[in-house]
Structure formats: structure tokens, C-alpha cells
C-alpha positions, 0 to 999 in steps of 0.5 A: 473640535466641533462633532457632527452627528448628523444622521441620514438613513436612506429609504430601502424599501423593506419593512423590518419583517421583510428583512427578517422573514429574509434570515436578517436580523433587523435590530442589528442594523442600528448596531451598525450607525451605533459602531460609527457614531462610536467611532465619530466621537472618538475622533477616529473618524470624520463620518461614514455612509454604508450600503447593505444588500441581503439576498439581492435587496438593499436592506442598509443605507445610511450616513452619519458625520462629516462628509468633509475632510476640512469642514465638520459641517458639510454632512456625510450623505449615503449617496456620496462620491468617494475616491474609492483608491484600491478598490478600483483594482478589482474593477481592473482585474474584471476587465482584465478577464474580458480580455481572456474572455475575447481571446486577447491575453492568458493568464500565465503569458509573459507581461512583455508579449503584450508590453514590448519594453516591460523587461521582466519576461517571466512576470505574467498578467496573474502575478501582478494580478495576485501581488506575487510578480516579485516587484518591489512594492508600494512604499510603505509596505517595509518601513525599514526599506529605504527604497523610494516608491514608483511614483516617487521614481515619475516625478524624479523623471519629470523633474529631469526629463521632462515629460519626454519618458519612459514611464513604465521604466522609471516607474520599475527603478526599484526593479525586483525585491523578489522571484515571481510567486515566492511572497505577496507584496501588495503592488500598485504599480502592477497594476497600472501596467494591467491598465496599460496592457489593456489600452494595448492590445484592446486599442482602445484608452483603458479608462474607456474601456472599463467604462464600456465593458463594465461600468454601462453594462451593470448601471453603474452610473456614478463610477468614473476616473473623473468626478461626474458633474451632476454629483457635484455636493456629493464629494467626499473632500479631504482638502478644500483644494479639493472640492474646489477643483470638484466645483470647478469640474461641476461648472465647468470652469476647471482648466488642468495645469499644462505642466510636465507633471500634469501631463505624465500623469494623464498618459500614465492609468490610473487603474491602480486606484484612481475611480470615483463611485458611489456605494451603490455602484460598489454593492452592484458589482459585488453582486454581479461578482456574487452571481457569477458575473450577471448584474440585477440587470441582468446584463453579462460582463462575465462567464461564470467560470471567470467570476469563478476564477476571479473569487476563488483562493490562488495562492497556496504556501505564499507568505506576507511580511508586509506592513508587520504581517507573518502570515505564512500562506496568504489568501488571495484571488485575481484582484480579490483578497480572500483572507479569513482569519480570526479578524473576520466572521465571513464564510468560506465562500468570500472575497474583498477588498478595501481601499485607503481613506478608508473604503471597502467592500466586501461579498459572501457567497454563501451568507448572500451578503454584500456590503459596502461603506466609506469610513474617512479616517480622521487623523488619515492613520489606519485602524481596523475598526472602521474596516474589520470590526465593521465587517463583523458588525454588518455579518453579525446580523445574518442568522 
């Protein structure tokens, strides 16, 4: 296998004194490309770019790699699109506070008072927010459970029906593992119907919405649930059908198949995990997030007391079993994971979350740090050195 190392490092702006007279060491910043460029010659992943803001000022921004799943000499830019999976979750759970914000929803109200067909009447928008709605959760998360995971549910729907359906009710086949908040199980699912709630009571397609209330307000120009033509050579690929169905939409000679799967799908939000963003755009919602719902902009796109609920711990004695944890009280927020173990070296005034593939991004209050980076796993296995230990190598310059 050929290793590209190619390294690129974007201009920040701020000389190495500016960032320590800030309380940031600066010679921990090329610990950061030297964790990477580890990580890239040991095949354990293809490159990565990463974003770092101290106190308001990007003070990292660099890649190194493969910016390709299939091509090891396509470089990796710091400007790189990447399918940002699970992270589009917490923009989904800052639009879903607008709606308490403008009256629309509560927290605690049943999910049905605002899905007529969802037909559990004692899960609440927070549970599936939280993970603790007791639905039986993504596959994977019990490797010994041999139930399907929802989508396999869908696409066993279209296959009989068609694209004449109920989604939402094939997509609940598995139905309950658990009572509502007695045990975290990491749904994706839930928050699909999230999205669907919004398109409901707003009445406006989620998808859209999302992009008015929070992407436009904040400047997140590179955010969107469809690749942006203008970044056309700025996708991540993990396939080449992949960058060819980029390039198509570039130049606009893409036409999506006119199938009965295609169709489910395009009805159905892709608010579990489906956004593409750039770290940039990541590091400018963490600082909203961080500012209690004010951009660098200054645009609002929330109250302080939402942001405060958003980042704050919610779960109290709640136990994880997934994917092998024992963790008997797990930590979470309204769509931000709140853990600090002994895996982390983050305050106690943090809040994350991290998407497959992988991606992440994390924010510290109280170290005023945000970060955020996109590590492509090579062999597609997880592994904490790209997500963890990356973190700790980033905080391990805040004095």
C-alpha cells in the first residue's frame, strides 16, 4: 500500500506567541499532525483534517493523508466535506428546542400528540432525545440480538409494499427492548421521527427548516443534507461511486433513480445522520453551543436557558450495556453525550458527540476549547485512537 502523507496547514491567523499569551501551548499543536501522521502509517486510518478554536480564535487547521476511501493520492484538505453521520444529531436536537422555544412542543408531551400513528403514548420527544425512549436500538448495539435493525425493517417494506407504506410503523417492527428511562440505547431511529415531528408541527420539510433556523443564522455555509456543488473536490469518498455521484451533482448531470427504494427514502429525514459539513462549520456550532446559543455573528438561534439544557447532565442512575459498556450511570444531554471517564481529560463543563466514519466534535466550556476533526478509519473498525486519544492530545495543550 502506497501511504500518502501529504500535509497541508491552513493559515489561522495567530502567531505562536498570540496563542500562548491566550493559556495555549503552541508546541502541542504539531503533537496533534504527529498522532495522526501515527495513526496514518499504521493503517489505521486513510488521513484527517482538524479544527481547533481557543477562546474564540481558530488556533489549529490542518490535514494530512488521504482525503479518499479508494484513491491514496487524492490528498485530504482542512476544507473537506465529510458526511458528518451522527453529529447531524445535535443539530436536530438545536432545532428541536426552537420549537419549545416558539411554543410548538414540551419536552415531556407524549411523541403521539404530535405523530398521530406513532403508538407508543408514553415516549416523549426527551427520551428519544436522551437515548432512553426504550426502542429497541440501532444494530449493532447487542451483538448477540439477532433482531434486525429499522432499516433493514424499510427496505423489507419496500421490497413487499412497494413505496405505498408506513414507514414510521415498519421502522418500530422491533418495537420496545425497554420501559422509557430505565437504560440508554443509542437509537437512531428516534431521531428520525424527531425530524418527522418537526416537518409536522412546523409545516415546513425539516430538512429546510434546519437549514433556516440554524445553519444560515450561524454562517454555516458548507452544511447541507445534499452535497453543495461549489465543493465539489472537497468530498471525503469512501467509494468511488461515491465521488461519481459527487461529480454528477457538481455538474449537475446527476438524475436519482426513480425506484420504490429511492423514493422511501426521500420522504423519509435524514435527521438521524445524513448532513454534510465542513470542520469549520462544526467548530461554529460548538461555539454557538459554548456561548449559550449566540454565534461569532452574533446571530441567536437559541436562549441561554436552552443551550443550558441542551449541555447540561439529564440522566441520573441510567445504565449502558451497549456495544460491551457496563457503565452504570450514563451521562448524557438533549442530543449531547456528556461523559467524562478516565478516557477523557475534558472539564466538567463539556459536552460531545462523534459520528461513524469517524467524526467529532467536542466543546469545553470551561477550558473555552472547541474542536473538531475527521479521521476516515481505514479498514471502517472502530478504534479510540482517532476519537479519544485525539481528544486528550488536543486538551493537552490548554495550561
Amino acid at each position: 500500500m502506497v501511504i500518502n502523507m501529504n500535509k497541508i496547514i491552513g493559515n489561522v491567523g495567530l502567531s505562536a506567541d498570540e496563542i500562548l499569551a491566550n493559556g495555549y501551548n503552541p508546541e502541542r499543536l504539531s503533537a496533534i499532525e504527529r498522532h495522526f501522521e501515527r495513526l496514518v502509517e499504521s493503517e489505521c486510518i486513510y488521513g484527517a483534517a482538524w479544527c481547533v478554536a481557543h477562546k474564540g480564535n481558530i488556533i489549529a487547521k490542518g490535514a494530512l493523508g488521504a482525503g479518499s476511501g479508494y484513491d491514496s493520492a487524492v490528498n485530504m484538505t482542512p476544507d473537506v466535506s465529510f458526511r458528518i453521520a451522527s453529529l447531524t444529531k445535535l443539530l436536530t436536537a438545536a432545532a428541536v428546542m426552537t420549537l419549545v422555544e416558539d411554543g410548538f412542543i414540551i419536552l415531556d408531551r407524549p411523541i403521539a400528540g404530535y405523530i398521530k400513528e406513532f403508538p407508543f403514548g408514553d415516549i416523549t420527544p426527551y427520551h428519544l432525545l436522551t437515548h432512553t425512549s426504550g426502542l429497541h436500538p440501532d444494530g449493532g448495539c447487542f451483538p448477540d440480538d439477532n433482531v434486525p435493525a429499522w432499516w433493514d425493517f424499510i427496505e423489507d417494506a419496500v421490497k413487499i409494499h412497494g413505496r405505498d407504506f408506513d414507514w414510521i410503523k415498519a421502522g418500530l417492527t422491533a418495537g420496545r427492548r425497554r420501559a422509557p428511562n430505565t437504560e440508554w440505547m443509542y437509537n437512531t431511529f428516534g431521531f428520525i421521527i424527531l425530524g418527522e415531528m418537526i416537518t409536522r408541527v412546523t409545516g415546513v420539510d425539516v430538512h429546510d427548516y434546519m437549514a433556516e433556523r440554524i445553519f444560515k443564522p450561524i454562517g454555516m455555509n458548507s452544511t447541507s443534507f445534499e452535497p453543495i456543488p461549489a465543493l465539489k473536490n472537497e468530498f471525503f469518498a469512501w467509494k468511488k461511486e461515491q465521488r461519481e455521484r459527487f461529480d454528477a451533482i457538481a455538474n449537475g448531470t446527476f438524475k436519482e433513480d426513480d425506484d420504490d427504494t429511492t423514493a422511501v427514502w426521500n420522504k423519509i429525514p435524514r435527521t438521524g445522520g445524513g448532513l454534510f459539513s465542513t470542520l469549520e462549520d462544526l467548530v461554529k456550532f460548538g461555539e454557538t453551543c459554548k456561548n449559550y446559543g449566540t454565534a461569532a455573528n452574533g446571530a441567536h438561534i437559541l436562549g441561554r436557558p436552552a443551550v443550558t439544557v441542551m449541555t447540561a447532565d439529564h440522566l441520573f442512575n441510567i445504565p449502558e450495556f451497549c456495544w460491551g459498556s457496563q457503565n452504570r450511570n450514563r451521562a448524557y444531554g438533549i442530543g449531547f453525550d456528556k461523559r467524562r471517564t478516565l478516557a477523557f481529560t475534558l472539564s466538567d463543563d463539556s459536552f460531545s458527540h462523534e459520528g461513524a466514519g469517524p467524526s467529532a466534535l467536542y466543546v469545553d466550556r470551561k477550558a473555552d476549547l472547541t474542536a473538531a476533526w475527521f479521521a476516515p478509519w481505514n479498514k471502517g473498525e472502530w478504534c479510540s485512537d482517532p476519537l479519544w486519544n485525539a481528544q486528550n492530545v488536543i486538551w493537552s495543550g490548554i495550561m
